[in-house]
C-alpha positions as CSV (number, residue, x, y, z in Angstrom):
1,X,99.1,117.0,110.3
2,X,96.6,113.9,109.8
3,X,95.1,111.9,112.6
4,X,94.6,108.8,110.1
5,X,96.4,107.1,107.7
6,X,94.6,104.5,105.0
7,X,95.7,101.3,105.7
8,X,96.5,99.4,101.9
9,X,97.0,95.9,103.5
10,X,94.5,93.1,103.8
11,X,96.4,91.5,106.7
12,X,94.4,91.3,110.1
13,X,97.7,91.4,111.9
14,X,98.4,94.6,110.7
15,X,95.1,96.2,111.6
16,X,95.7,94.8,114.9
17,X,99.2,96.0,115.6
18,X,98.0,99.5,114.1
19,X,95.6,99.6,116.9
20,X,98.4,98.5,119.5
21,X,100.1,101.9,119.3
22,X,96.4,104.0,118.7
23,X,96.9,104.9,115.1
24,X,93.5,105.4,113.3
25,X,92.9,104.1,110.3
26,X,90.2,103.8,107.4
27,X,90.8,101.1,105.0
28,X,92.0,101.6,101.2
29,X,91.4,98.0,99.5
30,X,91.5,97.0,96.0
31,X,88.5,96.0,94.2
32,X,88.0,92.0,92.3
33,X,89.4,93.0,89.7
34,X,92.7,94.4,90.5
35,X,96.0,92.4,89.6
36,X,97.7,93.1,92.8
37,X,99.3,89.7,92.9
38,X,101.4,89.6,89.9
39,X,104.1,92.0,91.4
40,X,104.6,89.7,93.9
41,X,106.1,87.2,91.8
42,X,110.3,87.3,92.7
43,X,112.0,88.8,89.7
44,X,114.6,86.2,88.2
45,X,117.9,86.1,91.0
46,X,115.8,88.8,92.9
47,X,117.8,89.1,96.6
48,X,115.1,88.7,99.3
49,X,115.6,92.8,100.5
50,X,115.3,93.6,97.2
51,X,112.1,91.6,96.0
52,X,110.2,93.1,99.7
53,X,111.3,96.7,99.0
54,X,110.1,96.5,95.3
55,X,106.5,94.9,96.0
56,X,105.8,97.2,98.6
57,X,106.5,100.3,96.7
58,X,104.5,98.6,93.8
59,X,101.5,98.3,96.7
60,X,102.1,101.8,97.3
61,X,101.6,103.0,93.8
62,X,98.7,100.8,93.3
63,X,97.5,102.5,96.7
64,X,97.5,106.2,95.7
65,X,95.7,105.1,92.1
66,X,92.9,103.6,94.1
67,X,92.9,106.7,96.3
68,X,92.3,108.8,93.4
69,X,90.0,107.2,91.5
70,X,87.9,106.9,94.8
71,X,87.8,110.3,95.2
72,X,88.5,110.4,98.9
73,X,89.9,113.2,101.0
74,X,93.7,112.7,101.5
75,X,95.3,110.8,104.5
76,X,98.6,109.0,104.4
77,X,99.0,106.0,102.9
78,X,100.4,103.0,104.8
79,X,101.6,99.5,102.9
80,X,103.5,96.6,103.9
81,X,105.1,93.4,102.9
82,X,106.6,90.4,104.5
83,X,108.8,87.6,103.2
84,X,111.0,85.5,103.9
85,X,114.5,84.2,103.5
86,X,117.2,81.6,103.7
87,X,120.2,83.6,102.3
88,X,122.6,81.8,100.1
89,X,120.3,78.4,100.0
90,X,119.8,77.3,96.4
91,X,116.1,77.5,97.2
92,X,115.6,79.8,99.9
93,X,116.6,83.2,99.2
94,X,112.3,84.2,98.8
95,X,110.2,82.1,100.7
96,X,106.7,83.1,100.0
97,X,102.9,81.9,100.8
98,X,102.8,78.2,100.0
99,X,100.3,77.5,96.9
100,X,99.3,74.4,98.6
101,X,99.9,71.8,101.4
102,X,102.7,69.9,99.4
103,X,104.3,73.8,99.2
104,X,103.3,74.3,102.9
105,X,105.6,71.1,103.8
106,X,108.4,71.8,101.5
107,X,108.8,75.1,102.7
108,X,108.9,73.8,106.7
109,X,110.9,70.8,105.7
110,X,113.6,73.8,104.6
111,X,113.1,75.8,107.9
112,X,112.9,73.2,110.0
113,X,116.6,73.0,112.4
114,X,117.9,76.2,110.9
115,X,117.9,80.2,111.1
116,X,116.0,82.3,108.5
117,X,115.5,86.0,107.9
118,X,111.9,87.5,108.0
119,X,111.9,90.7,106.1
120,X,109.1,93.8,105.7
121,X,108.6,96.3,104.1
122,X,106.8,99.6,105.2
123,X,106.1,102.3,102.8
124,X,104.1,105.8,104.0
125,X,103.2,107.4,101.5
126,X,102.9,111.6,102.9
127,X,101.1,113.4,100.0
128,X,100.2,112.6,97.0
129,X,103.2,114.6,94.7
130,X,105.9,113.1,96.8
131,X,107.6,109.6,96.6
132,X,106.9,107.0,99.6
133,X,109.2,106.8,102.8
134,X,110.3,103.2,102.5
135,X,112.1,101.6,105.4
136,X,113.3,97.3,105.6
137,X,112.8,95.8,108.9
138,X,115.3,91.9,109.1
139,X,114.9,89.8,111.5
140,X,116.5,86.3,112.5
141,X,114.3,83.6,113.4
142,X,115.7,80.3,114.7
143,X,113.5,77.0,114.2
144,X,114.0,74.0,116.5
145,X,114.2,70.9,114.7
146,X,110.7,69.7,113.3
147,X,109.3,66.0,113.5
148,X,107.5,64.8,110.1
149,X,104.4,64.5,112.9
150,X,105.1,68.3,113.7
151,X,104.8,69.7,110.4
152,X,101.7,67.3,108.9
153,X,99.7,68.2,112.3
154,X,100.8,72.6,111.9
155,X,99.6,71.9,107.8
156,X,96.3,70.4,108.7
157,X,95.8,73.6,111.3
158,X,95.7,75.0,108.4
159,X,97.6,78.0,109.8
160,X,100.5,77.9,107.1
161,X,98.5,79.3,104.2
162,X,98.2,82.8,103.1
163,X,101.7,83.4,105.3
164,X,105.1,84.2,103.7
165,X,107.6,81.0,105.3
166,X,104.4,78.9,105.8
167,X,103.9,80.1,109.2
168,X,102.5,82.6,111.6
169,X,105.1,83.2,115.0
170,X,101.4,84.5,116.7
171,X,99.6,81.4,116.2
172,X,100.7,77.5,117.2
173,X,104.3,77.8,115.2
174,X,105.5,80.1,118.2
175,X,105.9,76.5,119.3
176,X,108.9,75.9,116.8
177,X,111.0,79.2,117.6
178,X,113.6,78.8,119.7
179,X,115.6,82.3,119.1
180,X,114.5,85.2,117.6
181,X,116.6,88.3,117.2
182,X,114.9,91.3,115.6
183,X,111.6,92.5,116.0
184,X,108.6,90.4,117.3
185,X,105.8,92.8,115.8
186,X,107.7,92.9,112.3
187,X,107.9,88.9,112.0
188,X,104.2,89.2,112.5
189,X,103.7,91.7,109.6
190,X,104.5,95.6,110.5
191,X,107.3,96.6,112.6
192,X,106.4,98.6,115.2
193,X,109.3,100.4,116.0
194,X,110.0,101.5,112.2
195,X,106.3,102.4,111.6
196,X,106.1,104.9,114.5
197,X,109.4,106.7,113.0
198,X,107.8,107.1,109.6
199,X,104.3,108.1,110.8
200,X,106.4,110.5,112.9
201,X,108.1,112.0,109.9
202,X,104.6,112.8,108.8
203,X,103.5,114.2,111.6
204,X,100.7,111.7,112.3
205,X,99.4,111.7,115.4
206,X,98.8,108.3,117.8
207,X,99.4,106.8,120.8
């Protein structure tokens, strides 16, 4: 039985949602020099579950490799990944962080009236000999219809970068949701419902 986990996730809305339900956790980042970006490049005709289940069990692996090179005592390892998805559109089926504000619009323009999928990816992994417990949390999100003056005034908030869709549902974009069916805290990152199950099959204790 642990009372921590490492958290392998850069992503202040995880840290914060960790703390919602009292788990403790230490940090396991990697250094400058580690290529952690390249895996998540979508594989050619990749499906959207597929691509967030294969990064994050990439994440995982580069996880416990940083744990042992650290030297650290164990604790479970926790990663996550989030994308998202506009299943069968010729452009849509992995939406991921825009590269730049031409990206940011593209991406809303696409959103923008419709219903997309937000999918992540939690993987825990228990000990270090045994493969991660991997679970994918889908969510529907419904966006109102957005005015050109909506989407240039959310792009210069700056808000859309570094977020998978372009957008963050905590911030100002909660704005643009009219529906959601799914999971609130795994559109923002790490599902809360599906994380408790798996740091319960590890016996680690919170709350």
């Amino acid at each position: 039985m642990s009372n921590f986990i490492y958290l392998a996730s850069q992503s202040p809305r995880r840290q914060e949602l960790l703390k919602q339900i009292g788990v403790r956790y230490e940090m396991l980042l990697p250094l400058a020099d580690e290529d952690t970006e390249s895996i998540e490049i979508p594989l050619n005709q990749e499906k959207a579950r597929d691509y967030v289940r294969r990064v994050t069990l990439a994440k995982a692996s580069f996880a416990l490799e940083r744990w042992r090179n650290r030297g650290l005592p164990w604790a479970p390892i926790l990663c996550a990944d989030t994308t998202v998805s506009l299943p069968n559109h010729a452009d849509g089926e992995i939406l991921g962080k825009p590269a730049d504000a031409n990206d940011a619009r593209r991406i809303l323009k696409m959103l923008s009236g419709k219903t997309h999928e937000v999918l992540t990816a939690v993987t825990l992994t228990c000990n270090p000999e045994s493969a991660p417990l991997c679970v994918v949390q889908i969510s529907e999100v419904e966006f109102a219809p957005l005015s050109a003056e909506q989407i240039e005034s959310y792009i210069a908030s700056k808000e859309p970068f570094g977020k998978a869709g372009a957008y963050g549902i905590q911030g100002s974009a909660g704005a643009f949701i009219s529906r959601i069916n799914g999971s609130y805290s795994g559109i923002m990152g790490l599902p809360l419902y599906e994380t408790a199950q798996l740091l319960d099959q590890a016996r680690i204790t919170f709350i």
